[in-house]
C-alpha positions as a LaTeX table, in Angstrom:
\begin{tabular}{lrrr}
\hline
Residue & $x$ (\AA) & $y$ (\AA) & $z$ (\AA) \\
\hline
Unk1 & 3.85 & $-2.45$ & 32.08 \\
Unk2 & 4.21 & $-3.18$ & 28.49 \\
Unk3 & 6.59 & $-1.40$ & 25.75 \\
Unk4 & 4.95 & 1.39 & 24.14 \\
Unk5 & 3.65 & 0.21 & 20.50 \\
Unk6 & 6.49 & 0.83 & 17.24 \\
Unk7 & 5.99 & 4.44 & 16.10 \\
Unk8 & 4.67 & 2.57 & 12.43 \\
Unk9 & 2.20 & 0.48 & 14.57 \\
Unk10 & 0.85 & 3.52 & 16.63 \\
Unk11 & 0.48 & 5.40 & 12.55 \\
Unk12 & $-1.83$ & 2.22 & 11.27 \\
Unk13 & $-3.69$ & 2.14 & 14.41 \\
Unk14 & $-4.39$ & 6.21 & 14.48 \\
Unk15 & $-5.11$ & 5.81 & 10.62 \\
Unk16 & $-7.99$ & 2.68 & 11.09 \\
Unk17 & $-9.38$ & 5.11 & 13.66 \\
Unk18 & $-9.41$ & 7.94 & 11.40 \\
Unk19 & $-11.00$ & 5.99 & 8.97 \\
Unk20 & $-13.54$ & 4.28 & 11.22 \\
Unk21 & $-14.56$ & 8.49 & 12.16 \\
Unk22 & $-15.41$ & 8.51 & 8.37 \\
Unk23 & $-17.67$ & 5.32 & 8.24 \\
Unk24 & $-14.69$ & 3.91 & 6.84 \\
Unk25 & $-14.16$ & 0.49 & 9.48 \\
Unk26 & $-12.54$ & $-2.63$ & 8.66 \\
Unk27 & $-13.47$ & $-5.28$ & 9.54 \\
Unk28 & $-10.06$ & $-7.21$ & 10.27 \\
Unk29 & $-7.90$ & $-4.83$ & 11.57 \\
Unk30 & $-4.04$ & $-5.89$ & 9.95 \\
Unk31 & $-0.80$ & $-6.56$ & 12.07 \\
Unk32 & 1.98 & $-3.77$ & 11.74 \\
Unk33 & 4.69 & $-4.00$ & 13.90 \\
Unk34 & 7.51 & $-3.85$ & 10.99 \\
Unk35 & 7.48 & $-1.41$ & 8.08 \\
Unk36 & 6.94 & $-4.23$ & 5.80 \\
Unk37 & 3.78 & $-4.98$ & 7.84 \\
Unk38 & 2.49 & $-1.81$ & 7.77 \\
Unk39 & 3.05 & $-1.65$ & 4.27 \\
Unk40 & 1.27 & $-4.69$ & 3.77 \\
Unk41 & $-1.98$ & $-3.16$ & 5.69 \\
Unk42 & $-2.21$ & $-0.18$ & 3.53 \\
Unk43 & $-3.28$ & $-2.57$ & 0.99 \\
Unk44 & $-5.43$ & $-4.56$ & 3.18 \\
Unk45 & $-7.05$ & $-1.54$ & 4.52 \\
Unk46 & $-7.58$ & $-0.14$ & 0.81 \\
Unk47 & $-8.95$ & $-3.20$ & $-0.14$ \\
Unk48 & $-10.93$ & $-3.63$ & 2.81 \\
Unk49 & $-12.81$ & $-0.26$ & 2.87 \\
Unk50 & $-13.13$ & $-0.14$ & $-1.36$ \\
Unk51 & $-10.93$ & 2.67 & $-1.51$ \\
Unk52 & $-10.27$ & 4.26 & $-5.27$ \\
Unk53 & $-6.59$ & 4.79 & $-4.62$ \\
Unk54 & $-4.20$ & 5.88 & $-1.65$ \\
Unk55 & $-0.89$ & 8.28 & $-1.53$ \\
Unk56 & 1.99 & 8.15 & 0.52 \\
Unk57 & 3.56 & 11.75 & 0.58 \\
Unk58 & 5.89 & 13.99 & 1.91 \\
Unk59 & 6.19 & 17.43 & 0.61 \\
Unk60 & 6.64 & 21.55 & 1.94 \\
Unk61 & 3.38 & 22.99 & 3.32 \\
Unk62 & 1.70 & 26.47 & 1.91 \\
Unk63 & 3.53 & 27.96 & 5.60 \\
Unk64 & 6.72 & 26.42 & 4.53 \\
Unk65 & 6.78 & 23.37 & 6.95 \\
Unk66 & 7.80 & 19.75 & 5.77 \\
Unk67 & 5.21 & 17.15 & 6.43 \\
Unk68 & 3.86 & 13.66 & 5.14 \\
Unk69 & 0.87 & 11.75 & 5.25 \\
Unk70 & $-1.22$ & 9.29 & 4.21 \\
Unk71 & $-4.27$ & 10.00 & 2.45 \\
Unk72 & $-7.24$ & 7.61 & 1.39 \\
Unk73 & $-9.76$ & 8.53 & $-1.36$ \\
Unk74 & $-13.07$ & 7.15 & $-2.06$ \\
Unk75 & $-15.18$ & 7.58 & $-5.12$ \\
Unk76 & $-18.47$ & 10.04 & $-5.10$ \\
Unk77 & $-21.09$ & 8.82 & $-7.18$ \\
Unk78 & $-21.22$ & 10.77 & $-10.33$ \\
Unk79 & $-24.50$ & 12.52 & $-11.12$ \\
Unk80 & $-26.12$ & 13.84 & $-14.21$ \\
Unk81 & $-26.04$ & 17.21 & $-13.10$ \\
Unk82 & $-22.57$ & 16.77 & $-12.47$ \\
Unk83 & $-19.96$ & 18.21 & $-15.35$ \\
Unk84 & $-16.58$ & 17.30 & $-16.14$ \\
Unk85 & $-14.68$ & 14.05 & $-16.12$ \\
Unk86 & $-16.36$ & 11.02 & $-14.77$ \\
Unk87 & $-14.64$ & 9.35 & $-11.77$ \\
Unk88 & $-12.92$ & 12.98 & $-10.73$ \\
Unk89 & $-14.70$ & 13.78 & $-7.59$ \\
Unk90 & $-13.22$ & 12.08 & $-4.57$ \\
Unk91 & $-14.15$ & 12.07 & $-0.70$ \\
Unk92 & $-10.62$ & 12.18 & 0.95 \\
Unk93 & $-9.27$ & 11.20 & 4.06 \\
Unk94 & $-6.29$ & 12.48 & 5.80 \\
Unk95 & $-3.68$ & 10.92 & 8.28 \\
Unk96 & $-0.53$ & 12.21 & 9.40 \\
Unk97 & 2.67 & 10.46 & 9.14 \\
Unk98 & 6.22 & 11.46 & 11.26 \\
Unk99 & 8.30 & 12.44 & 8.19 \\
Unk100 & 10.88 & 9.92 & 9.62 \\
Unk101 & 8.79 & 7.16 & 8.88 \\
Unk102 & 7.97 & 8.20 & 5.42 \\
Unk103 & 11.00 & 6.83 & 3.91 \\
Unk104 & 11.07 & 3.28 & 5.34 \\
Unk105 & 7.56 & 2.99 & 5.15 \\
Unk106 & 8.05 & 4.15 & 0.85 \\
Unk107 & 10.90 & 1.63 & 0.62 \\
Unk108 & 8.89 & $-1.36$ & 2.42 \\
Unk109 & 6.01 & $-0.74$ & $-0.28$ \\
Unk110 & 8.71 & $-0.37$ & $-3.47$ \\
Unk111 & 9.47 & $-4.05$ & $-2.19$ \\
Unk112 & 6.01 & $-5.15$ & $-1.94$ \\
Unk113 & 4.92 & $-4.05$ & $-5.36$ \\
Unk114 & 7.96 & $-5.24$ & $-6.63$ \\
Unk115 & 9.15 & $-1.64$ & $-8.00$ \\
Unk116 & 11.34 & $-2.23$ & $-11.31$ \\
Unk117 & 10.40 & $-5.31$ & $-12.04$ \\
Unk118 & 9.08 & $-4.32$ & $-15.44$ \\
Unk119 & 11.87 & $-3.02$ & $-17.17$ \\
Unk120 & 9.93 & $-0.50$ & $-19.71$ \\
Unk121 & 8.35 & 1.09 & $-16.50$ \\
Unk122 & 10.74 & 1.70 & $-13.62$ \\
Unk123 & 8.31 & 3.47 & $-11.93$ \\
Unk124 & 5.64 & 1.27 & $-11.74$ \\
Unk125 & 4.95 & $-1.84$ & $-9.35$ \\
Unk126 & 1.63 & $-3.62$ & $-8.60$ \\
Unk127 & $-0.20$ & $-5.61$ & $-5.25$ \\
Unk128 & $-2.74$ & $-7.52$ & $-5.53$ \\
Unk129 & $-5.23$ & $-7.91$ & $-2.63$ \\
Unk130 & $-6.02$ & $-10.24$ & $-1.01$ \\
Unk131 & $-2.32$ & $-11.22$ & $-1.39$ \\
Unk132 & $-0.86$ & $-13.97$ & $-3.56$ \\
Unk133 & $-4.56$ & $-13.95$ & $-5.37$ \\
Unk134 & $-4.31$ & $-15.22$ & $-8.82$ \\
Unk135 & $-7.08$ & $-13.62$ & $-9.87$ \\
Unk136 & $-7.73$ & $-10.87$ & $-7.17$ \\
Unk137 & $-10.63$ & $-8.96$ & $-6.11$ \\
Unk138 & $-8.60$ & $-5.53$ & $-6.62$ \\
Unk139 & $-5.18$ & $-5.10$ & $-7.94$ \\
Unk140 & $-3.51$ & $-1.96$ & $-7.16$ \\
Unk141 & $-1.45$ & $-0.60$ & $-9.95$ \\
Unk142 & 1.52 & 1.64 & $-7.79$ \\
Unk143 & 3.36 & 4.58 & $-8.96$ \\
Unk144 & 6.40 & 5.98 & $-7.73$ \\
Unk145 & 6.63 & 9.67 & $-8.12$ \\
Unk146 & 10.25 & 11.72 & $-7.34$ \\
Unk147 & 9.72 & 14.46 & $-4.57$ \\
Unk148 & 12.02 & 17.20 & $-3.10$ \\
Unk149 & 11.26 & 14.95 & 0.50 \\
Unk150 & 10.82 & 11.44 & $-0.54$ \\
Unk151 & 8.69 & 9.84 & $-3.24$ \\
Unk152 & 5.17 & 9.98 & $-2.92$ \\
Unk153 & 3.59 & 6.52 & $-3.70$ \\
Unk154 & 0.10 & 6.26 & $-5.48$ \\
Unk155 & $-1.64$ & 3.43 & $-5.29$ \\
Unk156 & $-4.87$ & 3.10 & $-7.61$ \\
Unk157 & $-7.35$ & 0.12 & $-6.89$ \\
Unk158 & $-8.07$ & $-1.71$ & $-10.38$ \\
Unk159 & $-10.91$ & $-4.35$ & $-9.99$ \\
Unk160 & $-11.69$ & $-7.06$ & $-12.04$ \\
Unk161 & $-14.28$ & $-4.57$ & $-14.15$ \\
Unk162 & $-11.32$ & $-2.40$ & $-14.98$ \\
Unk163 & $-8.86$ & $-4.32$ & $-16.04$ \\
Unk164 & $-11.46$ & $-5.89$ & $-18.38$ \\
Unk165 & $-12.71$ & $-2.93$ & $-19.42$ \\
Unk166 & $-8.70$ & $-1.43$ & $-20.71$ \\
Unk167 & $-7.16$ & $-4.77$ & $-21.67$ \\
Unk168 & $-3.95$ & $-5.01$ & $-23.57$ \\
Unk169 & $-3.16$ & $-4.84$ & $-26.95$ \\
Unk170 & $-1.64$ & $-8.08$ & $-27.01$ \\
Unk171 & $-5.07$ & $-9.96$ & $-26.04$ \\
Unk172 & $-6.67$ & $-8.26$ & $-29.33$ \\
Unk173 & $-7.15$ & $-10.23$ & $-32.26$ \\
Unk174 & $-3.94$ & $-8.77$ & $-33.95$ \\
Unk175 & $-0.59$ & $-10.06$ & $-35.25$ \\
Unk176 & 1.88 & $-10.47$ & $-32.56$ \\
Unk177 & 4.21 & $-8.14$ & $-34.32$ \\
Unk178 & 1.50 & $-5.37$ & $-34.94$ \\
Unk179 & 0.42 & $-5.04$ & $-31.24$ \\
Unk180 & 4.04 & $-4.98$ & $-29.82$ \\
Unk181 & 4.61 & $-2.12$ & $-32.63$ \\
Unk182 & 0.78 & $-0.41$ & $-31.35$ \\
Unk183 & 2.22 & $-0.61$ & $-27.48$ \\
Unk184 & 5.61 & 0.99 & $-28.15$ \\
Unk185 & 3.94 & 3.87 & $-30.14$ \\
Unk186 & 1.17 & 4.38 & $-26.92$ \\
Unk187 & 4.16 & 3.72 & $-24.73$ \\
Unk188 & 6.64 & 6.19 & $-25.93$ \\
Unk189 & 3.82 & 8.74 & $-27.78$ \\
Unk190 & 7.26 & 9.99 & $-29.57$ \\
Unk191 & 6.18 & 9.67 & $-33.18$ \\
Unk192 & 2.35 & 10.38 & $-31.87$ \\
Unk193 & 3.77 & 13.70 & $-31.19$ \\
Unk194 & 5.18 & 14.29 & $-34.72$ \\
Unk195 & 1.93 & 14.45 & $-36.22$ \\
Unk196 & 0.54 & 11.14 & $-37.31$ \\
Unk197 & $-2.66$ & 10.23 & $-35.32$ \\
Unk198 & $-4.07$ & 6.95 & $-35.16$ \\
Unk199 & $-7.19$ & 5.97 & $-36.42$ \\
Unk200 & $-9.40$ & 2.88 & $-35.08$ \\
Unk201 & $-11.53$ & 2.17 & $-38.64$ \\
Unk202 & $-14.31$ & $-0.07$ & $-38.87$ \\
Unk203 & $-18.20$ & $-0.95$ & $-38.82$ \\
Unk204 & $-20.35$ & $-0.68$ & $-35.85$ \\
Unk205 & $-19.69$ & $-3.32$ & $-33.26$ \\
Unk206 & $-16.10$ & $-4.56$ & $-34.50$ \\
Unk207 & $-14.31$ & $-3.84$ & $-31.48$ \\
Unk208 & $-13.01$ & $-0.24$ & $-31.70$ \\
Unk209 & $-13.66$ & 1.14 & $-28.87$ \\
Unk210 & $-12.57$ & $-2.21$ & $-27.21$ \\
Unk211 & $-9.17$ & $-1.03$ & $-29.13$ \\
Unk212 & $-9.45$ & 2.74 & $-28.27$ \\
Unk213 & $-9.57$ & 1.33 & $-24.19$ \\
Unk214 & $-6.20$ & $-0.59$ & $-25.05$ \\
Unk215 & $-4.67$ & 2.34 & $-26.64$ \\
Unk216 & $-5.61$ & 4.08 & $-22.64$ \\
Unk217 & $-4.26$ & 1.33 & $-21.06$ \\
Unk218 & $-0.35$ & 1.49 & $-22.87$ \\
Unk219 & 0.16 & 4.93 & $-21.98$ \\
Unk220 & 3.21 & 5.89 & $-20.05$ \\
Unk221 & 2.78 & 6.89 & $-16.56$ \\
Unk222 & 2.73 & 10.65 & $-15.51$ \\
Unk223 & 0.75 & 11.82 & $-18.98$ \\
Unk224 & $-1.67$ & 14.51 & $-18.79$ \\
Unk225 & $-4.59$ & 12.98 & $-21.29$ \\
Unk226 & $-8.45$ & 13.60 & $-21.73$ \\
Unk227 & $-10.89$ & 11.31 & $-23.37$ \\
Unk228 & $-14.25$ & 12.34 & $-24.90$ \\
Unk229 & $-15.87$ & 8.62 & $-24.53$ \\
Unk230 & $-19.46$ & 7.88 & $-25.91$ \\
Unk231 & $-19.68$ & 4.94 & $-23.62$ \\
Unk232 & $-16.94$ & 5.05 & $-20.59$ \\
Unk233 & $-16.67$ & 1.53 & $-19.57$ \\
Unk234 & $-14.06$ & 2.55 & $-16.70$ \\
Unk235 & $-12.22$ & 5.80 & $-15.05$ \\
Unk236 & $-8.38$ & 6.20 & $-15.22$ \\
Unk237 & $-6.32$ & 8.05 & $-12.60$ \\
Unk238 & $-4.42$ & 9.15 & $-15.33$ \\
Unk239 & $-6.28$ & 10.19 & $-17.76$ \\
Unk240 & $-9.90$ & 13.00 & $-17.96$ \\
Unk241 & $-12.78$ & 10.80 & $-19.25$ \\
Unk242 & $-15.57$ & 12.55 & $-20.16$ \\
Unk243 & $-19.13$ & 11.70 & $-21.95$ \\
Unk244 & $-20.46$ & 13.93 & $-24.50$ \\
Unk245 & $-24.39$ & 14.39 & $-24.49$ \\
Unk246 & $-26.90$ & 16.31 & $-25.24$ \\
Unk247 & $-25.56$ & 19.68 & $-24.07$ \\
Unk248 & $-21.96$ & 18.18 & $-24.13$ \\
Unk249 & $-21.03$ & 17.94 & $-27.97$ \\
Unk250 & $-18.04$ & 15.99 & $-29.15$ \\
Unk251 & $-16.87$ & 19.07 & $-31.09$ \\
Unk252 & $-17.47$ & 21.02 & $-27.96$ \\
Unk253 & $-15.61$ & 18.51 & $-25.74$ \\
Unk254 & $-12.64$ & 18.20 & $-27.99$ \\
Unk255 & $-12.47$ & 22.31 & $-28.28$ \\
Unk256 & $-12.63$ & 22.27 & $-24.26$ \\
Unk257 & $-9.50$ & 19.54 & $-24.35$ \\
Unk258 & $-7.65$ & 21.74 & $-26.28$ \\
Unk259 & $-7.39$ & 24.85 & $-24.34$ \\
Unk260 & $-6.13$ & 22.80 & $-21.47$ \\
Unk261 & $-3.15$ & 21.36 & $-23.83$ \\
Unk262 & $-3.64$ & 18.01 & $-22.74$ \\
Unk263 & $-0.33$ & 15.82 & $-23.71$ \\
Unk264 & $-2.91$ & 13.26 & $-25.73$ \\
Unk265 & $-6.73$ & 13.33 & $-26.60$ \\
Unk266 & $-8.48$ & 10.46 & $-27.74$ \\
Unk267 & $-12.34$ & 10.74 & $-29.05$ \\
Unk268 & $-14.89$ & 7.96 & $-29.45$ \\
Unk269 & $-16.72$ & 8.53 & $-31.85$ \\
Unk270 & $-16.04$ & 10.63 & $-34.52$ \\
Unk271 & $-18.72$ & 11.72 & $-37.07$ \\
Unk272 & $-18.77$ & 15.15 & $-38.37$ \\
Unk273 & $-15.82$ & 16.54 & $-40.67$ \\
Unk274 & $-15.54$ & 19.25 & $-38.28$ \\
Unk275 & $-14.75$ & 17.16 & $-35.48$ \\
Unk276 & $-12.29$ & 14.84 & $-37.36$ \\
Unk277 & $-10.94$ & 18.19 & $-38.43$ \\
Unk278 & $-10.51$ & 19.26 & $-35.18$ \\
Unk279 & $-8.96$ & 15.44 & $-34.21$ \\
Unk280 & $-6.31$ & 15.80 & $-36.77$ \\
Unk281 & $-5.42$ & 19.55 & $-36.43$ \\
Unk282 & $-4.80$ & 18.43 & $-32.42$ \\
Unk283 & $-2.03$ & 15.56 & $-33.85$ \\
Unk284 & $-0.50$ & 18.80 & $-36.43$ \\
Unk285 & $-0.08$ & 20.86 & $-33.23$ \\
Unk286 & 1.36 & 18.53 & $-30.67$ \\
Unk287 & $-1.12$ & 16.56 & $-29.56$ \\
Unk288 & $-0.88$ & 12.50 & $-29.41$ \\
Unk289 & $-4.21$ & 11.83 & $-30.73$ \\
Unk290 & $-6.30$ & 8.83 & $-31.06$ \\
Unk291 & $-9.75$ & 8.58 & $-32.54$ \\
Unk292 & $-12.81$ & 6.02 & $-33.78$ \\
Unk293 & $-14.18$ & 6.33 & $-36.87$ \\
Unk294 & $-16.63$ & 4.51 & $-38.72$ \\
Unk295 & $-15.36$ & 3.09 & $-42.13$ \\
Unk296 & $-16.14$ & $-0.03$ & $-43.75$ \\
Unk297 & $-12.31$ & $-0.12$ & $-45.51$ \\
Unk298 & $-9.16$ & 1.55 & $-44.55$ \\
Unk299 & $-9.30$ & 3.12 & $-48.15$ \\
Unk300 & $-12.64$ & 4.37 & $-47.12$ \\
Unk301 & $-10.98$ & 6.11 & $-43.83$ \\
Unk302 & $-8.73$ & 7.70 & $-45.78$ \\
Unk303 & $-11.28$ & 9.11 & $-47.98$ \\
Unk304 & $-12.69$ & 10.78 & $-44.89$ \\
Unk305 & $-9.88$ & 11.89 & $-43.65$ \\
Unk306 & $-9.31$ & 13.60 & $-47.38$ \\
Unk307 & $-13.16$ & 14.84 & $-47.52$ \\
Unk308 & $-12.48$ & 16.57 & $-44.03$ \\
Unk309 & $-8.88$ & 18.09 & $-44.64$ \\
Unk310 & $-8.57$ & 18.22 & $-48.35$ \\
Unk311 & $-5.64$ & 20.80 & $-48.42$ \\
Unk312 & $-3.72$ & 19.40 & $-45.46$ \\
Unk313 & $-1.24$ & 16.41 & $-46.08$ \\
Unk314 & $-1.93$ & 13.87 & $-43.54$ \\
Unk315 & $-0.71$ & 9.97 & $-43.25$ \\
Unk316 & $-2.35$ & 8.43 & $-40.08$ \\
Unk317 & $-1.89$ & 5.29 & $-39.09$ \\
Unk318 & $-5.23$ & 3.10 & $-39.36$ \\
Unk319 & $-6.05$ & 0.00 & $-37.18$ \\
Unk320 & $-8.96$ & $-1.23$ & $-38.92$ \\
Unk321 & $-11.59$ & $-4.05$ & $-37.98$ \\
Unk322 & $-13.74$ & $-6.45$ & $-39.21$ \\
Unk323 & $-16.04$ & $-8.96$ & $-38.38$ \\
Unk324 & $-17.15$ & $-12.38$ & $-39.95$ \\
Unk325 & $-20.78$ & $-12.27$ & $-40.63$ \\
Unk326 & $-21.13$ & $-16.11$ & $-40.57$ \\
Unk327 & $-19.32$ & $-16.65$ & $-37.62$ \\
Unk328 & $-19.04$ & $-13.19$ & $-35.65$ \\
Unk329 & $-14.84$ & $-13.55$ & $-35.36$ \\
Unk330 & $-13.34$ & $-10.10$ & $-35.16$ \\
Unk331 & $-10.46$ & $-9.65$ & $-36.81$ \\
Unk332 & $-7.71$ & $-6.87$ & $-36.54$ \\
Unk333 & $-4.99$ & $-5.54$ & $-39.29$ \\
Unk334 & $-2.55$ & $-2.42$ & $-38.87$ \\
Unk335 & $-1.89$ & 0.35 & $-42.38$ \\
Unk336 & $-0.60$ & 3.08 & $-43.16$ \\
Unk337 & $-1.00$ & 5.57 & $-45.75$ \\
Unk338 & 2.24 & 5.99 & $-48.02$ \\
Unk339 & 2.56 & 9.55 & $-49.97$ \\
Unk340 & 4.61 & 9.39 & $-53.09$ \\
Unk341 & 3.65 & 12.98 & $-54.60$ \\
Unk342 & 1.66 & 11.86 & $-57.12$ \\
Unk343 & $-1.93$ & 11.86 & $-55.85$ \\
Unk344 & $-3.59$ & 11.52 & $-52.54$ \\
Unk345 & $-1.79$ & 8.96 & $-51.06$ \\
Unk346 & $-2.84$ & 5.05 & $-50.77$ \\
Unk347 & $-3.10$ & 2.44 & $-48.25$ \\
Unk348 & $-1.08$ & $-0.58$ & $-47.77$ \\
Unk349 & $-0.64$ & $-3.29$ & $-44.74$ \\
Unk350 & 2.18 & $-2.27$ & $-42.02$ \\
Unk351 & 4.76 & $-4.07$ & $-42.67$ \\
Unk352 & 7.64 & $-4.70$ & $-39.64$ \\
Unk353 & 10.95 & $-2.83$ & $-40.77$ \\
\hline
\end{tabular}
């Protein structure tokens, strides 16, 4: 008679049949006979059945009892009938995990995503799949989340169409010095919270909504953000995306944003006054904001930004782009507005301190 299968072997196995109930089979079932194993085939199951992120969890029940699990969620197709942010309906399936196993099995995966290895986010680790890929299929971006019972581990599934679509700032055409500066100020959102927005300037086609994805793509983890997006060329776990239309106005989407108190809004594109009124009066009343706006100079953006708020004193910070008509190179340079009481305010380059 042979030994009874690990209790983390028998919790893979019941969770591949769980899925399989759901149309959810894979194809090569993965080994698990050590935690680090059955870390491992979380991944390869995600991977495997194209799911849009995973959680390992433990918290207290609604009746007051302590339980984890493991839950799986896959994407439903968004429709045009369908309101709110894009991406935010999910098809979830649900496994049970022994609350004993929850912490080796979180501590296996903080190895295997190589928790802490990026210094300016603790919190964060990353797997790609398949494994050791240098260019994988998916890679999973992992946060770490405290809990009263253990952490809870989410794992979002970032394919090659994602990361391109929310690269960094570093691969933009801009100075080494001003997209380190750009990625601290989306990282730590400190002095976005005291009022000075930023503004992505520019013609039609010069890359600032390319910029307005990076901006997404530096925030911290754990912020509570909503995007009004013309053109969403990805979802984020992290952050609301949503597509103005027809019925959907921008300066109806950004009023809705407000009344939930979102830590940051961003808004592509920005036309009217009111709605670049309504942009800047979100950064005045603690709001991280972030917004495209179609100017052909930075002094013309801040001529806007006058025209729109002419009694309100406001120095954003402008990332403004250009293109080369001869050869089609996009270029990228950083201002900001100085005030010196005697007029309206001018623009000069950013300068490192």
């Amino acid at each position: 008679m042979s030994p009874p299968p690990p209790p983390i072997s028998a919790v893979i196995a019941g969770l591949l049949e769980t899925l399989a109930r759901e149309d959810r089979s894979v194809a090569t079932p993965p080994v698990a006979r050590t935690f680090d194993e059955a870390a491992r085939a979380l991944y390869a199951i995600a991977g495997q059945t194209r799911a849009a992120h995973f959680s390992v969890w433990a918290d207290t029940l609604e009746d007051g009892q302590d339980a984890a699990g493991i839950s799986f969620f896959y994407d439903v197709p968004n429709t045009s009938a369908r309101p709110g942010p894009l991406g935010a309906e999910k098809r979830g399936v649900r496994h049970a995990l022994d609350l004993s196993l929850h912490g080796p099995l979180t501590g296996a995966m903080a190895a295997l995503a190589k928790r802490g290895a990026d210094a300016r986010r603790p919190d964060r680790g990353s797997v790609p799949f398949p494994f050791e890929a240098s260019s994988p299929e998916v890679e999973f971006r992992i946060l770490f989340q405290p809990g009263a019972l253990g952490p809870w581990v989410i794992s979002v599934a970032r394919d090659r169409r994602t990361r391109d679509a929310f690269p960094s700032f570093a691969s933009l055409p801009l100075s080494a010095e001003e997209s380190a500066f750009l990625s601290e100020r989306f990282l730590q959102l400190d002095s976005l919270f005291q009022g000075q927005g930023v503004l992505f300037t520019g013609a039609r086609g010069s890359g600032r909504t390319t910029s307005l994805h990076a901006a997404i793509e530096a925030l911290p983890d754990g912020v509570r953000g909503m995007a009004a997006l013309e053109t969403p060329r990805a979802t984020d776990l992290r952050f609301g995306i949503v597509q103005p239309g027809d019925e959907k106005t921008m300066e109806g989407t950004l009023r809705a944003f407000l009344r939930q108190d979102p830590d940051v809004v961003f808004a592509d594109e920005v036309r009217t006054d009111e709605e670049l009124r309504m942009l800047i009066n979100a950064s005045l009343t603690g709001h991280a904001t972030a917004g495209v706006l179609e100017a052909q100079t930075p002094e013309a953006a801040l001529q806007r930004v006058r025209a729109a708020l002419p009694d309100v004193s406001v120095a954003p910070l402008l990332v403004h782009h250009t293109v080369d008509a001869p050869s089609g190179a996009r270029t990228m340079a950083l201002y900001r507005v100085v005030e010196d009481g005697t007029g309206p305010g001018r623009v000069e380059r950013w300068r490192p301190d």
